[in-house]
N, C-alpha and C positions, 0 to 999 in steps of 0.2 A: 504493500500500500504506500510506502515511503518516498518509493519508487515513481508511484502513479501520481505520486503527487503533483512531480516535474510537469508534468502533460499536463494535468488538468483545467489549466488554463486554456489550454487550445480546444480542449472537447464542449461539444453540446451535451451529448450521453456517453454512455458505456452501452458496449453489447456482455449480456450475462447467458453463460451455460446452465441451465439448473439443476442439469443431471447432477453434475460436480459439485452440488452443495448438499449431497445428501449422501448417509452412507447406506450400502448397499442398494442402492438406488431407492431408499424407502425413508430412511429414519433421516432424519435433518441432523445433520452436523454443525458443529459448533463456530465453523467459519461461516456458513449463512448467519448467523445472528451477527456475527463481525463484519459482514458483508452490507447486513440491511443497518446497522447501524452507522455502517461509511458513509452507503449512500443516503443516510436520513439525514445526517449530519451536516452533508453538505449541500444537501438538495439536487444532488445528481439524478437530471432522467437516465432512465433505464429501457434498452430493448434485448429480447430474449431471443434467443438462437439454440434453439434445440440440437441435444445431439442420437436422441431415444425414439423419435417420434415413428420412424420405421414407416415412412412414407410410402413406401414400393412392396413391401410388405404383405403377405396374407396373415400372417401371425396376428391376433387380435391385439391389441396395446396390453400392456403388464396391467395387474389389478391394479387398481388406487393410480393411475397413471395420470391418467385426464384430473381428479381430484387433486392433485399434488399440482399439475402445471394452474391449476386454479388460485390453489395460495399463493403461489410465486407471481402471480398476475393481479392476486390481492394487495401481496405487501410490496413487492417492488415495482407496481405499475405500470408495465411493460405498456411504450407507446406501439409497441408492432412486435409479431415474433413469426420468425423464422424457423425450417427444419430443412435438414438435408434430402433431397431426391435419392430416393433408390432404396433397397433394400436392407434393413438393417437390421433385420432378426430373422430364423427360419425355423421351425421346429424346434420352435422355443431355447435356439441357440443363438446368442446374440454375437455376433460379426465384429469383427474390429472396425473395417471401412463398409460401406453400404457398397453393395454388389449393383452394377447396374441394371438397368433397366432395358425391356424391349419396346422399341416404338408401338405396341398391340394397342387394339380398340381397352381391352382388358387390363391393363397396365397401366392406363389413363383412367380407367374407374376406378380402381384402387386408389391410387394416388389420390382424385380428387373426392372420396368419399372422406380416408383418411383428413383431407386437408379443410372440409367441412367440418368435421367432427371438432377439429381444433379451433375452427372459426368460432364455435360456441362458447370458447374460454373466452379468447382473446378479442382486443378489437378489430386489428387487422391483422391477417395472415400472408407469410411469402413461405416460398422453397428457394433453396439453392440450389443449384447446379454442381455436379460433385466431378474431379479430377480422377480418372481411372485407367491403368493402361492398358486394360483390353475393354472394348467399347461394342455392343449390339447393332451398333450402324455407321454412318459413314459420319463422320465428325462434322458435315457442312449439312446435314439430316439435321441433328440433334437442335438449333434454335426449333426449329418447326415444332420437331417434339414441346419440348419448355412451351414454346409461344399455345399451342393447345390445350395444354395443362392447365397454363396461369388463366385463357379464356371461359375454361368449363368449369373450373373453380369458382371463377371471377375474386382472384386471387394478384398477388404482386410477384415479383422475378427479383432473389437474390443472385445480382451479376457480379458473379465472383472472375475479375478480370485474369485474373494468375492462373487458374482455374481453367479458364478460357484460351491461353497461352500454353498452359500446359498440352490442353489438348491437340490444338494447333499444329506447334511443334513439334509432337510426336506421331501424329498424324502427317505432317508435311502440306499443311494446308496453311491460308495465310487469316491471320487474326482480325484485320479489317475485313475480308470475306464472312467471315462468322457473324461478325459483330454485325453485317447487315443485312443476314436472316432475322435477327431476332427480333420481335418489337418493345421496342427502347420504351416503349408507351408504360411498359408493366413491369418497368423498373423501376423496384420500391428501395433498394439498396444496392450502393457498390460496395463490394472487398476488396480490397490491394493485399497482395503478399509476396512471399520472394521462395524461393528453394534452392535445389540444386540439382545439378546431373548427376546422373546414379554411375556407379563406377562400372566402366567397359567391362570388366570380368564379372559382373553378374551373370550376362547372357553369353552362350555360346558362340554369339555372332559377333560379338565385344562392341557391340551398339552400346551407346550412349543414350539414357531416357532423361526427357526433363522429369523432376519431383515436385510434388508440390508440399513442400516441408516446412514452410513457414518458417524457417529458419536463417535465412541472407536478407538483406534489402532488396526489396522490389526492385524488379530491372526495368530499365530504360521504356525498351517494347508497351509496358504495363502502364508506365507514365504517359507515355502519347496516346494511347489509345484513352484513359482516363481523360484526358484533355478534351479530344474531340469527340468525345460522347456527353460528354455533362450538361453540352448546351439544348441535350436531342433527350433529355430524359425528363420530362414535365412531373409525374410521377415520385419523383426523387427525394426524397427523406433524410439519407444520409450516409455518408462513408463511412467505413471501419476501413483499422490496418490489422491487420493478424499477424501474431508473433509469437511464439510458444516460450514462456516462460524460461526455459533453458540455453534459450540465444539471447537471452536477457540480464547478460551479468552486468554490474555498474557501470562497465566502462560503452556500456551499448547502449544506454538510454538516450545519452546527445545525439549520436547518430539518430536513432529511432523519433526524438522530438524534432530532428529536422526536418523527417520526414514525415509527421503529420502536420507538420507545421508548411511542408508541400501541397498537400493535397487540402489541409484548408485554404490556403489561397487559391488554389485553383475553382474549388467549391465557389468560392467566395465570389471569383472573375466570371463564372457562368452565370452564378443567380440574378 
């Protein structure tokens, strides 16, 4: 938190997981109450980013599921919340990464019954877009997919750009091509993040994957594209930067403040 303080000045809200403030995913942990008294303290708005909600999913939501995203919608106010696309639990085995998705008539009713169901907590609801490297369709397919989702929903688009780059690049496709499939109309939120290439000797072929590890600074590609979308996304709420806690030692925070101290200007030059 001492940490967070540095930023806070730059921020409108925070985005919160609220899986991660519970244990066992059930009994509430002691850092939520350290958490809601942060943010009560200082009057920080809050939006929520699911990481449980098992979008793609046939598995039904865990008992008490829906009930618990309620409180966390009671006490921290969430102005909008979010979950990940895809799959993320299966025969009651729950997934590290959400497994994707097939373009199916059937895979979109899922989703969007799921993303109803949630609309009932919260006031507005988005999905994000998840980074995967093997993919069910052709990476310049997938806007259309999303843009169908967020319409039969009538739901928003978390545009996670790094995400989007990732894909790209490992597909061999170009990122301003993606970016104008999709409809920018139903974008409720951008994510900035950075990663890395995976090491040649993973694969037999000694290919290099881009990662989406939230661990580097956001690369360049991520920054121009953030640019010339901002002025095309009416819709628009707010930016996060994602950064996993463990690429975050003291000496990373000025770098990391300068970079949301980037992309608030940039926010700032479109609105």
């Amino acid at each position: 938190m001492a940490q967070l303080e540095r930023v806070l000045p730059l921020l409108d809200f925070v985005e919160l997981s609220p899986e991660l403030l519970y244990l066992d995913g059930v009994r509430p942990a002691a850092r939520r109450e350290e958490l809601l008294a942060w943010v009560r303290g200082r009057e920080v708005a809050c939006v929520g980013h699911g990481l449980s909600g098992n979008l793609g999913g046939v598995d039904p939501l865990p008992p008490g599921w829906l009930e618990r995203l309620q409180a966390d919608q009671r006490d921290f106010g969430f102005a909008w919340y979010s979950e990940h696309l895809g799959a993320g639990a299966h025969g009651g085995v729950e997934l590290t990464l959400p497994l994707p998705l097939p373009p199916t008539d059937e895979a979109v009713g899922v989703v969007v019954a799921r993303l109803r169901a949630i609309a009932e907590v919260v006031p507005q609801v988005a999905f994000e877009h998840v980074a995967v490297p093997l993919t069910l369709m052709p990476a310049l397919e997938e806007p259309a997919f999303l843009n169908r989702i967020a319409r039969e929903a009538g739901c928003g688009i978390v545009l996670d750009l790094h995400n989007a780059y990732v894909q790209c690049v490992n597909a061999g496709v170009e990122l301003d091509a993606w970016l104008a499939r999709l409809e920018l109309e139903r974008v409720l939120e951008v994510h900035l993040a950075g990663g890395q290439d995976s090491d040649p000797s993973w694969l037999p072929s000694g290919r290099s994957m881009r990662l989406d590890s939230h661990d580097a600074a956001i690369p360049e590609p991520v920054w121009a594209a953030l640019e010339a979308l901002l002025p095309r996304c009416p819709a628009l709420r707010g930016v996060v930067l994602e950064r996993l806690p463990q690429a975050l030692p003291p000496a990373a925070w000025g770098p990391y403040a300068a970079e949301v101290a980037r992309a608030r200007e940039l926010l700032c030059s479109a609105r």
